[in-house]
Each structure stands twice: as structure tokens, then as C-alpha cells.
C-alpha positions in Angstrom: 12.7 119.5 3.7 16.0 117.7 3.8 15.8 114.1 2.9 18.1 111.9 4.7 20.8 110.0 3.3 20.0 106.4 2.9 22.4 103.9 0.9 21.9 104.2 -3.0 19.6 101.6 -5.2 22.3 98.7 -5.8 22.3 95.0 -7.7 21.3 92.0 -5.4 24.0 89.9 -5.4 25.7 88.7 -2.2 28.4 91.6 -1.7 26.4 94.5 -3.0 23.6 93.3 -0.3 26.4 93.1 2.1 27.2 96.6 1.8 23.7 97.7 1.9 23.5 96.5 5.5 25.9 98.1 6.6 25.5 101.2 4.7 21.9 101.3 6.8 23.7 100.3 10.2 26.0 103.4 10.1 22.7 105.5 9.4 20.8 103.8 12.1 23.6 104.7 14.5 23.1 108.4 13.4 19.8 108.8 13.8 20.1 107.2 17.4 22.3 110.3 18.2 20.2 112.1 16.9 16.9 111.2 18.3 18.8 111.7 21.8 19.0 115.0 21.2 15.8 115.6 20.2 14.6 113.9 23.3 12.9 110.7 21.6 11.4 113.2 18.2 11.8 111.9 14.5 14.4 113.7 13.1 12.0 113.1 10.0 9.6 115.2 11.9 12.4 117.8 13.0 13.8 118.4 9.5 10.6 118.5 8.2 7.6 120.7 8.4 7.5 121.4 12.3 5.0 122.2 13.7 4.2 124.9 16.5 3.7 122.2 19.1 6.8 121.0 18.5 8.5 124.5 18.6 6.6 125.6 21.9 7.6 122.1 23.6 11.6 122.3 22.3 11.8 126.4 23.6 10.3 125.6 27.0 12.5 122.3 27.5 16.0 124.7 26.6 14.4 127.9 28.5 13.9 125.9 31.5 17.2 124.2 31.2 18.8 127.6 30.7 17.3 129.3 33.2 18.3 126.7 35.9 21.3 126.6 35.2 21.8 130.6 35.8 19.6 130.1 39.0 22.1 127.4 40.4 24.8 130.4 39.1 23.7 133.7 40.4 21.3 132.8 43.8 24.1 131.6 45.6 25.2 135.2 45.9 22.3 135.9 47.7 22.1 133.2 50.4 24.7 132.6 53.1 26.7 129.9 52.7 30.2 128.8 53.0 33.0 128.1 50.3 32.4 125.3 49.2 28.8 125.3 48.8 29.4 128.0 46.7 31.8 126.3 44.3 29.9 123.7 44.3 26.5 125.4 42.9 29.4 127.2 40.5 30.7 124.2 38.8 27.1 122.9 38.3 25.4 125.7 37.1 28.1 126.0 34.5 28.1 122.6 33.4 24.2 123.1 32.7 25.0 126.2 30.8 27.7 124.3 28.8 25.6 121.3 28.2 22.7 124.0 27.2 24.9 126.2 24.7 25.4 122.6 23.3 22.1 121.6 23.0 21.2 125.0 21.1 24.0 125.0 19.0 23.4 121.1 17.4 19.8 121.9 16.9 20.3 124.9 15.2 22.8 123.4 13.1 21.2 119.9 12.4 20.2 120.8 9.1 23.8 121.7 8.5 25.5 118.5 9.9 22.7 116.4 7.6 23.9 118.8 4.9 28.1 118.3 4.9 27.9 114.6 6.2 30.7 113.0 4.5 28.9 110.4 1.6 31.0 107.7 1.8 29.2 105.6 -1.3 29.3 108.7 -3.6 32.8 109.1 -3.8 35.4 107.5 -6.2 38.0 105.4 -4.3 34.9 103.6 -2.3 33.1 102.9 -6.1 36.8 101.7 -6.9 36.9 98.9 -3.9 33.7 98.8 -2.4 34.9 95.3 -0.9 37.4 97.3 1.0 35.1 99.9 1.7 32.4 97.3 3.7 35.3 95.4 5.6 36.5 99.3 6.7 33.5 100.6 7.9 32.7 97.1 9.6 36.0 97.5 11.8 35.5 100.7 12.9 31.8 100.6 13.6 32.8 97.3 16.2 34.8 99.8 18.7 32.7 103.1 18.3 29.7 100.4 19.2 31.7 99.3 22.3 32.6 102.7 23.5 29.6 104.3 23.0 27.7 101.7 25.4 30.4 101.6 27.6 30.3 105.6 28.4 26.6 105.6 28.5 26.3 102.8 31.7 29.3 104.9 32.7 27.4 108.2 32.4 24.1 106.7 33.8 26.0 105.4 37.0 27.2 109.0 37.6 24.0 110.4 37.1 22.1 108.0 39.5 24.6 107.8 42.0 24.1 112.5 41.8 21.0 112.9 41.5 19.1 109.5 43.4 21.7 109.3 46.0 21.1 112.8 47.2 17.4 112.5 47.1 17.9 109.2 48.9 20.6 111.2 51.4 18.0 113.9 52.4 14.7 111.5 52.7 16.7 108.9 54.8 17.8 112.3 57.1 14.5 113.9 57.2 13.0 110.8 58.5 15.7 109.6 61.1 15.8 113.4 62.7 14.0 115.5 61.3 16.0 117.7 59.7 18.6 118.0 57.0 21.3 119.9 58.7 23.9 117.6 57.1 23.0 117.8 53.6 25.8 120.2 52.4 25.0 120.7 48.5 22.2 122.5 48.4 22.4 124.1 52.0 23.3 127.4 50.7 19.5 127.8 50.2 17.8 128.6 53.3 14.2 126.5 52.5 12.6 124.3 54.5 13.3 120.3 54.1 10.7 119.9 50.9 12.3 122.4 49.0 15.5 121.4 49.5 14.5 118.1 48.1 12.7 120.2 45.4 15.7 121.5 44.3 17.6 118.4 44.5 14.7 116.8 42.7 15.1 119.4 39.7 19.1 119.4 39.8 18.3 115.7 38.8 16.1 116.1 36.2 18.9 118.7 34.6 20.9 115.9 34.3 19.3 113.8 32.7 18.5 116.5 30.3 22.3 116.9 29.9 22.6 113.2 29.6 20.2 113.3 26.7 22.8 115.6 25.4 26.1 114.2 26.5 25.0 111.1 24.3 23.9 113.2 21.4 26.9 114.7 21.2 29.0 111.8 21.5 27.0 109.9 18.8 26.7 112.8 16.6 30.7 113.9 16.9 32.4 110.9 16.4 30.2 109.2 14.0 31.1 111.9 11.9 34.7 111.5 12.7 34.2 107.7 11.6 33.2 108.2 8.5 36.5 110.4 7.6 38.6 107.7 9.3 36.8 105.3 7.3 37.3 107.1 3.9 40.8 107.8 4.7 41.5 104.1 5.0 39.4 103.2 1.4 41.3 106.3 -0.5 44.7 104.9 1.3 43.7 101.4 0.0 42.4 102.8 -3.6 45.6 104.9 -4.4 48.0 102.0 -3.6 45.8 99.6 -5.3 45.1 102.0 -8.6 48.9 103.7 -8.3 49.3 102.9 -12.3 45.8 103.9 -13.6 46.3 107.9 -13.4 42.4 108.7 -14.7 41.2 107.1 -11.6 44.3 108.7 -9.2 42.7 112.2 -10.7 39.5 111.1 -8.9 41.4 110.1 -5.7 42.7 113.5 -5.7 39.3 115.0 -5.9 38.3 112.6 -3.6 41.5 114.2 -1.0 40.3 117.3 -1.5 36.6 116.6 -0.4 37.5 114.8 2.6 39.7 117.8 3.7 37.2 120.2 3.8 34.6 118.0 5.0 37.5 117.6 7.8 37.7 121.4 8.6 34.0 122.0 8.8 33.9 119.4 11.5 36.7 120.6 13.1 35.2 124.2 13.3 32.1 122.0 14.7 33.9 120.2 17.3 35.8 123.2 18.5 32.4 125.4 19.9 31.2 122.5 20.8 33.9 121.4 23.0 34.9 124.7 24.0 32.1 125.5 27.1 32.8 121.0 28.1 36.4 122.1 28.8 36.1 125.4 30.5 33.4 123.6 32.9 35.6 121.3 33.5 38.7 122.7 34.3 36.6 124.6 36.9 35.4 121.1 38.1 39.0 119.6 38.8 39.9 123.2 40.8 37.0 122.8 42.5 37.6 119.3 43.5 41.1 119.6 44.6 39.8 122.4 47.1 37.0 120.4 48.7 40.0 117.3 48.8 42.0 119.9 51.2 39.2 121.2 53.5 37.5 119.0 54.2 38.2 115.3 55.9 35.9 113.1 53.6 34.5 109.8 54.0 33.9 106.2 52.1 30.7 108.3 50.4 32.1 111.2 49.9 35.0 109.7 48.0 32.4 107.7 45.8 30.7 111.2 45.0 33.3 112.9 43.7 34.9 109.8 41.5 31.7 109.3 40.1 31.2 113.2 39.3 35.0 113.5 38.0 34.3 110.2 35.6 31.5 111.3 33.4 33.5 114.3 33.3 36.9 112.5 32.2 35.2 110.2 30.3 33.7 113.1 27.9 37.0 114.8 27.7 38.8 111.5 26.8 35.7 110.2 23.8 36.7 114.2 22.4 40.4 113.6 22.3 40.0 110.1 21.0 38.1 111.8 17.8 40.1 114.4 17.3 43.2 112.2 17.5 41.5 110.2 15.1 41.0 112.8 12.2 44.6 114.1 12.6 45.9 110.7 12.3 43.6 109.8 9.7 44.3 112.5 7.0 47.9 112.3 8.0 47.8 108.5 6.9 47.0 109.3 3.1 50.5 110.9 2.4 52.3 107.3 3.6 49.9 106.3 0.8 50.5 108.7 -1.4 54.5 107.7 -1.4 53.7 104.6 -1.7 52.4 105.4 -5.3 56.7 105.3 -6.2 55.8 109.4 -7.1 59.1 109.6 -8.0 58.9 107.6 -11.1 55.7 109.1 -12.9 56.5 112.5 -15.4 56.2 115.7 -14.4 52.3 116.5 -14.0 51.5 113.7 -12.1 54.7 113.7 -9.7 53.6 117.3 -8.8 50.1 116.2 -8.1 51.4 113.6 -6.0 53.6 116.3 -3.7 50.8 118.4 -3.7 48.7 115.2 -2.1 51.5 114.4 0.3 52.1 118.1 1.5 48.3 118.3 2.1 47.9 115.2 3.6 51.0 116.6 6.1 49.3 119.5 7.3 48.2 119.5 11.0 44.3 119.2 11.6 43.4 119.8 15.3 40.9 121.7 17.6 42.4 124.5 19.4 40.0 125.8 21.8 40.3 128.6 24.5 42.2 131.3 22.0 43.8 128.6 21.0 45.4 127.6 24.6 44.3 124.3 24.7 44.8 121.7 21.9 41.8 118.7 21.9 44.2 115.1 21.6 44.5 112.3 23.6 46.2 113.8 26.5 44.3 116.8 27.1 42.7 115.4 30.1 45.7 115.5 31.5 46.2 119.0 30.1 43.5 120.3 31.5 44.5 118.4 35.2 47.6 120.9 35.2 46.0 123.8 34.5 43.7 123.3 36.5 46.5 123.3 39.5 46.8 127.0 39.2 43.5 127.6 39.3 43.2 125.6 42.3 46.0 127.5 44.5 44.2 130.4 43.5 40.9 129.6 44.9 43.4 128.4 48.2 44.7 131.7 48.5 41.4 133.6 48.4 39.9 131.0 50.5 42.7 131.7 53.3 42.1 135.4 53.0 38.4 135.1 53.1 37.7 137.1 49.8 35.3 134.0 48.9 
């Protein structure tokens, strides 16, 4: 049984019981993430002695989500339908698979992430200015706090305005006339009006499956990202402050070391995670700029499709925004590590300075794809321009009828 990390036993005076608070916040934050992916479940209970309930309930919630996801895929090749109906049931069944793989791959690795979570208390430079070390992890808890609330209403509007406003959509139709001729997403299946809003009804409760997710993911990921920022910024502050005390700079160097690979396993994390997000959604923008030049849309249609492209944007952008983070962090220690005035220590120490400084140099970033696409800040628009090709693609076997 794995026994989660809580903040070590400490004196009570004022600033150690400062630290313990907020030592316990950035824990409670984590095991918000991860009780979204465990769909409301103790991580306590998960890590623990699980029991077959448990097991039976969490295979049939991912079979389910699986296997509707390749049913939105492959029917569609079965039924008439046009073009874009087609597409459409594409880009969402592959989404649902990407969200799944997602799903899988945390659980099956949670005892691994509890595992190689960077100990922030345990490690020299934060011992060495554990003042610093509260007043860093208080600044950058503020904005992931802000974002993370801010993406979820965001999410949660897209969600609603999917999966409600097409129930709403066919209901109101059904009513008025009788039929739901117009109803164009879920058309391609030839069923009478109750299972079309069947259908709908489950494409709704995917989502908010893969919202469950979405939010996991983004709690899990860049908490973890956090926590190297934040250790980059005490080691920064220790080395400067300790730059004449060598026996505590050998700690800060152990202290580099840890951090780097603690950086790389996450890396290797983030990268098959994000892998399947932006595959699904390069699909997504093609798809988009297809149904944009066929078909003359409305006020509502607009709506639709801004709100479906922005909880897609907005996961690409929270991805870039953490891996630019960790590159930028580790890259900060070797300003820091010059700082020291390496040039004026002997020998030994000057060449474990460089050493510092050329690792701290190195270039840390998820390449995903075979390495085609690079996760940073502008990939969104990255992925926009590739994206373009696929599109005129899709245009030109649209215009010859091969789809």
C-alpha cells in the first residue's frame, strides 16, 4: 500500500506552522485531481487494498467509454450519410478514444506518479531557506488556482452548450413537427426520434466522463510541473544565497541532479499523454474548416463550433503553458549557477559549477508525433497550420466524392 505524502512532523512556531499549511494545500490540490479521475473514489481506497467491487465498477465505466467511442468510429460506415456527418462522428469518436487511452494510462500509472512525485521538503536547498521555499510555493499555487477554475467553467460551458443543447435542439423539434429532420449530428443513424435522442443522450454522458478526465489530467500534469518550477526557484535562491559555503553547494548539486530526472520522467509522462489530445485535435480544426466552407451557418451554429473548438484550445494551451514552464524552469538554474562568480573558486569546484550550468542548458521539451510536433506555448498555433493541409485534403476528396 502506498502511503501518501503528507508534510513532515515540524516545531510549532509561527513559520514552521506556516509552511505546514501550505505544504497540506499543495497536497489537497493533488488529491482533487486525483479524485476526478477516479470519479469521486479515495485515492486512499484506490492505492490501497481494492476491492473487487471497485475493480468491476472501474472496468465497466472504461469498457463502456471505449466501446462508444469505436461505435461513434466505425457505424458511420454503415449508415448513409453525407460528409460532414461523417466527420463529424470521426472527430468525436476519436476524442473519446483519446480521452479513454488517457484515462487508462493515469490509472495504471498512479501508483507511479505517487511514487516519483518531486518531495519538495526533503530536499537540501528548501531545508536551507524554507522561508523562501513557503513564499515560492505560495506564488505559484495563486495562478495554477486561478487557471484551473477558470478552464473548468470554461470546459463545463462547452460541455452544456454539446451535450444539453442538442438534447434541447431535438426535444423542441420533435414536439413543434414531429420529426427531427433537421438535427444533422447524429442523422447519419437511421433510428427513430427516441433513439436519436438516445444517442445524443449517451454522447453527453461521454463527455462528462471525459470531463472527469480533462480535469484530472490538468490537475495531475501541472501540479507536477509546479512543484519543479517551485524547486527550481528555491535551488536558484539557495545557490546564490549559499555561493561561499561549498559543503552545502555539494547538496545543491545533488539536489540539480534529482530535479532533472524527476524532470524527464514527467516529460516521458506528459508526452503519451498528450500525444492522442493533439492528434484528435488537429483532426478537429480540419474538420472545422470544412464544415466553415460547405455549409452557410447560422448565429447557433457559430456558437457550436466556438464553444467545441475552446475546450479544445484551451487543453492544448494549459499543455504548452506546463511544458514551457519546465523548460524555462530548469533553464533558470544555470543564470544561477553563474551567479555563484564560478570563475573565482579552484579547480574542483569551478568544474562542478560548468557541469551545473551545461546541464541546466540542455533543452527539456515534449516532442510528440515522431517527434513532429514540439509541446510550448505556440503549438496551438502549430497545430492550426498543419491542420491547413489536412483540411485541403479532405476539400479535394470531398470535390471528387471519394468521401
Amino acid at each position: 500500500m502506498i502511503r501518501l505524502r503528507l508534510p513532515p512532523t515540524i516545531n510549532q512556531d509561527t513559520s514552521q506552522k506556516n509552511i505546514k499549511t501550505i505544504y497540506e494545500e499543495l497536497d489537497s490540490q493533488f488529491h482533487t485531481g486525483i479524485r476526478f479521475l477516479l470519479m469521486g473514489a479515495s485515492p486512499e481506497k484506490f492505492l490501497g487494498k481494492l476491492s473487487l467491487t471497485y475493480v468491476l465498477i472501474y472496468l465497466s465505466i472504461i469498457l463502456f467509454f471505449m466501446l462508444y467511442a469505436l461505435f461513434e468510429i466505425i457505424v458511420p460506415f454503415f449508415f448513409p450519410g453525407d460528409f460532414l456527418e461523417f466527420m463529424n462522428h470521426i472527430y468525436f469518436g476519436s476524442y473519446c478514444l483519446a480521452f479513454g487511452y488517457q484515462w487508462i494510462y493515469l490509472l495504471m500509472n498512479l501508483n507511479n506518479i505517487y511514487l516519483n512525485r518531486l518531495n519538495i521538503e526533503s530536499l537540501y536547498s528548501t531545508q536551507a531557506v524554507s522561508g523562501i521555499a513557503e513564499a515560492a510555493l505560495r506564488k505559484n499555487l495563486r495562478p495554477f488556482k486561478i487557471a484551473i477554475k477558470c478552464s473548468i467553467a470554461l470546459w463545463s460551458i462547452t460541455i452544456l452548450a454539446f451535450g444539453l443543447g442538442s438534447l434541447i435542439e431535438i426535444a423542441v423539434e420533435y414536439l413543434l413537427t414531429g420529426e427531427v429532420e433537421s438535427y444533422a449530428i447524429m442523422s447519419t443513424f437511421p433510428f427513430p426520434p427516441w433513439g436519436q435522442m438516445l444517442v445524443t443522450a449517451l454522447n453527453f454522458v461521454t463527455l462528462n466522463m471525459g470531463f472527469a478526465e480533462v480535469v484530472a489530467m490538468a490537475y495531475i500534469s501541472s501540479l507536477l510541473a509546479l512543484e519543479i518550477e517551485t524547486q527550481c526557484e528555491i535551488l536558484c535562491a539557495a545557490m546564490l544565497q549559499d555561493r561561499d559555503d561549498w559543503f552545502k553547494f555539494r547538496g545543491y548539486i545533488s539536489d540539480h541532479a534529482r530535479i532533472i530526472k524527476n524532470a524527464k520522467w514527467l516529460i516521458g509522462i506528459l508526452e503519451s499523454l498528450n500525444a492522442p489530445t493533439v492528434f484528435s485535435a488537429y483532426i478537429l480544426m480540419a474538420i472545422e474548416m470544412v464544415v466553415l466552407t460547405l455549409v452557410e451557418p447560422d448565429g447557433l451554429f457559430f456558437v457550436a463550433m466556438a464553444s467545441d473548438l475552446m475546450g479544445v484550445v484551451i487543453i492544448l494551451i494549459f499543455q504548452g503553458w506546463i511544458s514551457s514552464k519546465i523548460t524555462l524552469s530548469l533553464q533558470s538554474i544555470s543564470f544561477a549557477a553563474y551567479q555563484t562568480s564560478w570563475h573565482e573558486q579552484d579547480k574542483n569546484k569551478a568544474l562542478d559549477l560548468m557541469i551545473v550550468t551545461q546541464m541546466a542548458q540542455r533543452t527539456y521539451v515534449q516532442k510528440i508525433l515522431l517527434g513532429t510536433v514540439v509541446i510550448e506555448r505556440g503549438t496551438v498555433l502549430q497545430i492550426a497550420r498543419s491542420a491547413y493541409s489536412f483540411y485541403t485534403l479532405l476539400m479535394v476528396l470531398q470535390s471528387n466524392k471519394t468521401l
